[in-house]
C-alpha positions as CSV (number, residue, x, y, z in Angstrom):
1,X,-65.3,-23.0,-94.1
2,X,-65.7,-19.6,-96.1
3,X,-65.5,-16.8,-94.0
4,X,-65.8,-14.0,-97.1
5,X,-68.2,-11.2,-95.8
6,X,-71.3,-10.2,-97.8
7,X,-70.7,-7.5,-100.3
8,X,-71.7,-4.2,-98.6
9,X,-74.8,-2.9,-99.7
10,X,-77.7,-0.8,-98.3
11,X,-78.9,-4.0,-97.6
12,X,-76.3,-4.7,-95.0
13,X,-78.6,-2.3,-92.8
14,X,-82.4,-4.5,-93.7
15,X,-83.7,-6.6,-90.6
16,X,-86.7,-8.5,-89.7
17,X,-88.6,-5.5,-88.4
18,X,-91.6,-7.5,-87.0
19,X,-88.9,-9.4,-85.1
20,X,-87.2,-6.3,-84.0
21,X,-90.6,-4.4,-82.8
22,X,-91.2,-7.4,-80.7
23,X,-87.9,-7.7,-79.1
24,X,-87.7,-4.0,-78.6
25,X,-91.1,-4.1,-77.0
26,X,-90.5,-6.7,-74.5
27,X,-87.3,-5.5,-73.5
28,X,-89.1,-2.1,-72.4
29,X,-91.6,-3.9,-70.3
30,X,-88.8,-5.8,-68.4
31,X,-86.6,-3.2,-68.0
32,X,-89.7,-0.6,-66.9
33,X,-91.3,-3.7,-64.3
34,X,-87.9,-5.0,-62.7
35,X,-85.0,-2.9,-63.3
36,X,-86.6,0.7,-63.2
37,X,-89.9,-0.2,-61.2
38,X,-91.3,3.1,-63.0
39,X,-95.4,3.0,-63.8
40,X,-94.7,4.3,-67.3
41,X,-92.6,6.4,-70.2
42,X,-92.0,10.3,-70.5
43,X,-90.8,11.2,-73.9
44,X,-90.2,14.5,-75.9
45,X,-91.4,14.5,-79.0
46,X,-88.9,16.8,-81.4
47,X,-91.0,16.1,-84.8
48,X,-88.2,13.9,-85.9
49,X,-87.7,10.1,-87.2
50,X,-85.6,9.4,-83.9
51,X,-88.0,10.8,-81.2
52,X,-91.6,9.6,-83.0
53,X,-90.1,5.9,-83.7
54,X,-89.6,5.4,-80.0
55,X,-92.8,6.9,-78.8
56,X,-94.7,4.6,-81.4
57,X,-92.4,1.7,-79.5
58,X,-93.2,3.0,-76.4
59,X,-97.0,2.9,-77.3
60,X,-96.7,-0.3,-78.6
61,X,-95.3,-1.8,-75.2
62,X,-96.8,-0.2,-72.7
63,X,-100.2,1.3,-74.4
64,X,-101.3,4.9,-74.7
65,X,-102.1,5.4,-71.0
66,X,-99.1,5.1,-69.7
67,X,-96.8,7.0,-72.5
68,X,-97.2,10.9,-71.6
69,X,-95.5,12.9,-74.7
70,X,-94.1,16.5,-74.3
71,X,-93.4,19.5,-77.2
72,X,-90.6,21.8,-75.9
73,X,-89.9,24.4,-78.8
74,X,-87.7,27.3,-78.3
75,X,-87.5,31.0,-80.4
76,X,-85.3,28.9,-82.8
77,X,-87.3,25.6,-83.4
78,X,-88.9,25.1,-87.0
79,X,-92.4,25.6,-86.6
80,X,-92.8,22.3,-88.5
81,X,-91.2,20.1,-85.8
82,X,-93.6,21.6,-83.1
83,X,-96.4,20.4,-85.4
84,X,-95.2,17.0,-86.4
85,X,-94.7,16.2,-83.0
86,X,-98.5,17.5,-82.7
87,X,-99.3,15.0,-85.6
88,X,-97.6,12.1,-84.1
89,X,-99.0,12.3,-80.3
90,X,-102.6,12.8,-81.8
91,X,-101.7,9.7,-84.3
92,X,-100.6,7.6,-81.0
93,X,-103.5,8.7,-79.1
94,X,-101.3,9.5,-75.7
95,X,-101.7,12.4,-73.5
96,X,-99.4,15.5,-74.0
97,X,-98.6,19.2,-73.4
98,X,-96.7,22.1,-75.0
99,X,-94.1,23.8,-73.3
100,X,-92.5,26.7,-74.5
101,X,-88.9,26.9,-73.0
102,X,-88.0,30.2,-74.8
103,X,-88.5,32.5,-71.4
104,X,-86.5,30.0,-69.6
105,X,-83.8,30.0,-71.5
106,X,-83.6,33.9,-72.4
107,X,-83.6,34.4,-68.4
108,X,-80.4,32.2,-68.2
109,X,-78.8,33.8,-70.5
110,X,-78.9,31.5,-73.3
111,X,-79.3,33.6,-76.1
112,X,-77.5,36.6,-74.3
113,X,-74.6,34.3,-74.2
114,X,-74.6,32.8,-78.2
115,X,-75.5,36.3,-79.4
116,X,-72.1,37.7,-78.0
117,X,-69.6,35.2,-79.2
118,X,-71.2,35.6,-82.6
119,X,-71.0,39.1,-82.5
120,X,-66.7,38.4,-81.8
121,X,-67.1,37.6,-85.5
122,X,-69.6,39.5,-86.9
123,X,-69.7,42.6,-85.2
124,X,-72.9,44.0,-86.5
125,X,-75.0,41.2,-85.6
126,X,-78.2,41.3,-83.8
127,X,-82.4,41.7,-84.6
128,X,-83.2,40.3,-87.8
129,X,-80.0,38.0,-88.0
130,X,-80.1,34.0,-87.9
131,X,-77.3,31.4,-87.6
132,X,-75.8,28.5,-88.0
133,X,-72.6,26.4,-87.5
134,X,-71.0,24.1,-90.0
135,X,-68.0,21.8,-90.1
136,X,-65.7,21.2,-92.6
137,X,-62.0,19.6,-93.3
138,X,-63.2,15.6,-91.5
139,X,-63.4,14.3,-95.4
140,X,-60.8,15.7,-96.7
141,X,-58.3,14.2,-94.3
142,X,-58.0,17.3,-92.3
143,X,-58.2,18.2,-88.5
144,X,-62.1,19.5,-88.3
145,X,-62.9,22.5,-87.9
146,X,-66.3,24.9,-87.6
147,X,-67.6,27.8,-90.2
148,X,-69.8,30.4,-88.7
149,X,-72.7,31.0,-91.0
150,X,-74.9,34.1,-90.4
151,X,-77.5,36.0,-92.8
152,X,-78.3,39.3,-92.4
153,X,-81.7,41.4,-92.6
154,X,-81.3,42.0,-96.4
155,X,-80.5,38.2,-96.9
156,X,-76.9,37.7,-97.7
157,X,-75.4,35.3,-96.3
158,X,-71.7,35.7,-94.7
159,X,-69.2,32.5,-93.6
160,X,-66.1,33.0,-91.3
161,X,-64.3,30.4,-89.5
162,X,-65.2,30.1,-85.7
163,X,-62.4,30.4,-83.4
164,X,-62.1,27.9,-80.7
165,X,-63.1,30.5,-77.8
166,X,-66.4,31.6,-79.8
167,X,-67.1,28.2,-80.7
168,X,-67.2,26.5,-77.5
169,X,-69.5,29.8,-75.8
170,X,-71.9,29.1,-78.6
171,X,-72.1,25.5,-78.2
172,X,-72.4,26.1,-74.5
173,X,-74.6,28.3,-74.8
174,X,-76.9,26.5,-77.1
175,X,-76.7,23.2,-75.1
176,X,-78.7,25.1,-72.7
177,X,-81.4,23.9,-75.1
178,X,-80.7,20.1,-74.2
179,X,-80.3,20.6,-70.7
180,X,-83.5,22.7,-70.2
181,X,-85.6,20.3,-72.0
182,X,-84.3,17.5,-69.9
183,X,-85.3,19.2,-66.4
184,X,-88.8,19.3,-68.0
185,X,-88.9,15.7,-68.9
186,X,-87.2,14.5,-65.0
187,X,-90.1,16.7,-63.8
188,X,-92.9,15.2,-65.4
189,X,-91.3,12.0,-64.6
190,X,-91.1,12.9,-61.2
191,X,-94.5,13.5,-60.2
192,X,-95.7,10.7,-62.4
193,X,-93.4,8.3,-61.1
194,X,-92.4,7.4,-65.1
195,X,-89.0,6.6,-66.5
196,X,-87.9,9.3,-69.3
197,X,-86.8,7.8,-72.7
198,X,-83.6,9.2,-74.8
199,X,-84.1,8.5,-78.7
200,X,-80.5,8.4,-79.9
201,X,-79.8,6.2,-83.1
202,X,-76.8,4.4,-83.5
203,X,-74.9,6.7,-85.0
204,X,-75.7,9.5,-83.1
205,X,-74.9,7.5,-79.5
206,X,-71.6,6.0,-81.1
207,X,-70.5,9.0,-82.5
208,X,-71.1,11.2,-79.3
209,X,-74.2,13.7,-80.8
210,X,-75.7,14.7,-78.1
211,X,-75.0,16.6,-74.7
212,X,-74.2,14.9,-71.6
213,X,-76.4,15.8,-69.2
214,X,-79.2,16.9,-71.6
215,X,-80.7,15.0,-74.5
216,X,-78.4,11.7,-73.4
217,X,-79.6,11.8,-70.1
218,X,-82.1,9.0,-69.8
219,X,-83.7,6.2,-68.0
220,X,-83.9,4.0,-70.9
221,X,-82.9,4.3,-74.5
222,X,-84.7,1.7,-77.0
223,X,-82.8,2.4,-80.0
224,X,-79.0,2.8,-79.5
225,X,-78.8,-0.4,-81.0
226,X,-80.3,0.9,-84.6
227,X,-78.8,2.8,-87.4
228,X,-80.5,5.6,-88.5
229,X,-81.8,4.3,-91.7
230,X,-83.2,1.2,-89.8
231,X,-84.9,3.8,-87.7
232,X,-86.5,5.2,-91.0
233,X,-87.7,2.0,-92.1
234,X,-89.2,1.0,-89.1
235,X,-91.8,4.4,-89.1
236,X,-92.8,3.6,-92.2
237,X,-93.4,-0.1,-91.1
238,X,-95.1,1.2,-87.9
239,X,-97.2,3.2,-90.2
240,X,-96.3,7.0,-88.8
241,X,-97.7,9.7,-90.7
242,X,-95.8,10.6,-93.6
243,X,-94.9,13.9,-92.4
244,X,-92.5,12.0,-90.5
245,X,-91.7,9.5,-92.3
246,X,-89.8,11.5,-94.8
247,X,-88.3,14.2,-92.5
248,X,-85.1,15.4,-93.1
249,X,-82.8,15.1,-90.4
250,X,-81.9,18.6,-88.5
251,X,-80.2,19.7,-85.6
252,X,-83.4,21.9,-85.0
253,X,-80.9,24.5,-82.9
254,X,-80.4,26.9,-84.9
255,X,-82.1,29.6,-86.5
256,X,-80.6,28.8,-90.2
257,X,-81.7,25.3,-91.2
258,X,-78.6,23.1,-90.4
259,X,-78.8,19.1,-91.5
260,X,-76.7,16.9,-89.4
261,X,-73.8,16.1,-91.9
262,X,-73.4,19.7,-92.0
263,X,-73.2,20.3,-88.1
264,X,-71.0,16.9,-86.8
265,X,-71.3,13.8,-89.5
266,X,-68.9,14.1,-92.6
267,X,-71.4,12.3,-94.8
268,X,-75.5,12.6,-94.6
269,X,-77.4,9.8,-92.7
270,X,-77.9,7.3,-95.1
271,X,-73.8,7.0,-96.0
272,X,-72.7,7.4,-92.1
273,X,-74.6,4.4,-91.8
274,X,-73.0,1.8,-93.7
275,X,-69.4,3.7,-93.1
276,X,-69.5,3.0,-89.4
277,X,-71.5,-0.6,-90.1
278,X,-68.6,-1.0,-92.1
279,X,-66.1,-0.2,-89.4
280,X,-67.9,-2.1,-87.2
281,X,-68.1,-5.6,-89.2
282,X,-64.4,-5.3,-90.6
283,X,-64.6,-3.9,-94.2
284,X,-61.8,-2.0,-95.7
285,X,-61.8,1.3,-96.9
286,X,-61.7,0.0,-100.4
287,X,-64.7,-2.0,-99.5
288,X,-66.3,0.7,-98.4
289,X,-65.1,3.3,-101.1
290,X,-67.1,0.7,-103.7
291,X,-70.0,0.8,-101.7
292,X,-70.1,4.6,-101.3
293,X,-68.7,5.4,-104.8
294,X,-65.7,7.1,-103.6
295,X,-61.9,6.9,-103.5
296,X,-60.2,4.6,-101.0
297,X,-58.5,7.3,-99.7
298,X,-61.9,9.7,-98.7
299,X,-63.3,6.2,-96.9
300,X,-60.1,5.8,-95.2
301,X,-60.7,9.4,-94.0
302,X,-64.2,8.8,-93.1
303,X,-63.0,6.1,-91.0
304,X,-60.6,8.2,-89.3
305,X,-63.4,10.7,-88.8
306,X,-65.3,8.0,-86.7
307,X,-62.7,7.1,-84.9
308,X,-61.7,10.5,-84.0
309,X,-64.9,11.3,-83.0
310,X,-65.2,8.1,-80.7
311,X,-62.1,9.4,-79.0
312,X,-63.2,12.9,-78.5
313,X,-66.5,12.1,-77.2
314,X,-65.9,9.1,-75.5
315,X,-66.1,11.2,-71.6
316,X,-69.8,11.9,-73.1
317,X,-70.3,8.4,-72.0
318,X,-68.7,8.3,-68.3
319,X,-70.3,8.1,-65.8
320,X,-68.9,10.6,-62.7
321,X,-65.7,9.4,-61.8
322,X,-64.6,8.4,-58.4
323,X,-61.4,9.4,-56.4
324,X,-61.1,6.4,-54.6
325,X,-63.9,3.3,-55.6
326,X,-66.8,2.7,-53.0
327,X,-68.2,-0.9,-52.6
328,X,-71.0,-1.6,-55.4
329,X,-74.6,-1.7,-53.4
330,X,-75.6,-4.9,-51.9
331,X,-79.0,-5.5,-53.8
């Protein structure tokens, strides 16, 4: 018996995407009819692959009547994800509303808050400044750490390192954003008597991107199971508009354009893939070095950079935890 893996390619990632619409698509309807007993799906639409991929699936199991789509920009959203997300619930053909959550979040301080930590590093910012955090150190085999990035009116652009006090009141502050939106989506679900969907990929569920109690707060969560790039392929399959379909990933937080590999991943997308399909199926960091066209040594880092990161984030996960365990509900 020859048990010698496949070679890793990008092709480790392809899959029979007919089959996988159709299992995704069933599964929602079960889960929706006996496990959540909701009437139908909530889901906010950011403009991105992640988001529009499960409304399209949504659609596709349940039909446009019962998928209601909501916009939730804030002062520091791209104008262009508030209009893909336009794009896509006029391509689906479900009913939807804008929501502005700016107001909400100045009057809780959100802003207030992040503006004051960054100002503990820049002292003279304020009107006319944007901002952005970046890691750095994961691939080099080095503990990670964050870079403050700001430009000012006359746009330079200036880069200190983020103590861990700052850091943490700007994240904080900024998950505000998450939260907020989340309320919003529970609401809507609420009076509708829907289930609300949470859109994480693969990566981004396994690798802890995303606040608890904000965006991975969910009723149901149709592709967890899927790495990014399997997400991309299956918008293009699903036939979503272009605008989408070749979106570059963003955190969408803050006011500089930040991609994800410079916010939390040590590689972009389409590399972070295979590495933790890689970890996941049992291929060595030489194996994976090959397939990346790097050193051994910078995959075995990248590996240590997943696992790290499953470690740290691994509470995002928890559920509350008891003191002393209750009996589980007779059902």
């Amino acid at each position: 018996m020859n048990d010698k893996k496949p070679t890793l390619t990008t092709e480790s990632l392809s899959m029979d995407m007919d089959a996988e619409i159709e299992k995704i698509t069933a599964r929602l309807r079960e889960i929706l009819a006996k496990t959540l007993r909701k009437r139908g799906l909530i889901i906010a639409m950011s403009g991105g692959i992640d988001s529009s991929v499960s409304a399209a699936l949504c659609v596709r199991a349940l039909g446009k009547k019962k998928v209601y789509g909501l916009l939730l920009p804030e002062q520091d959203s791209a104008d262009s994800s508030t209009s893909r997300g336009d794009i896509l619930a006029k391509h689906l053909g479900i009913d939807y509303e804008l929501f502005n959550i700016a107001p909400t979040l100045a009057a809780i301080g959100c802003y207030q808050q992040r503006d004051e930590a960054i100002r503990s590093v820049f002292p003279d910012y304020g009107d006319g400044w944007a901002n952005k955090i970046v890691i750095s150190g994961g691939l080099e085999g080095r503990v990670n750490h964050f870079m403050l990035v700001v430009r000012s009116p006359d746009g330079q652009m200036h880069e200190k390192r983020l103590p861990l006090t700052e850091y943490l009141k700007i994240v904080a502050a900024t998950n505000y954003k998450q939260r907020i939106r989340k309320t919003v989506e529970y609401f809507h679900a609420d009076r509708l008597n829907y289930a609300v969907v949470g859109t994480p990929n693969r990566l981004e569920y396994d690798q802890g991107f995303f606040v608890k109690n904000g965006d991975g707060s969910a009723d149901v969560k149709p592709i967890a199971h899927l790495y990014k790039t399997q997400v991309y392929a299956l918008a293009r399959h699903m036939g979503l508009p272009e605008e989408i379909c070749s979106a570059t990933p963003t955190t969408d937080t803050y006011s500089l354009d930040q991609g994800q590999d410079e916010f939390y991943f040590a590689l972009p997308y389409q590399q972070m893939d295979l590495a933790l399909y890689a970890l996941n199926n049992g291929y060595s960091a030489a194996e994976l070095g090959q397939a990346l066209g790097i050193d051994e040594q910078h995959a075995a880092h990248v590996y240590k950079d997943i696992e790290n990161k499953r470690s740290t984030t691994s509470y995002l996960h928890a559920a509350g935890v008891l003191v002393e365990n209750v009996p589980e509900i007779v059902k």
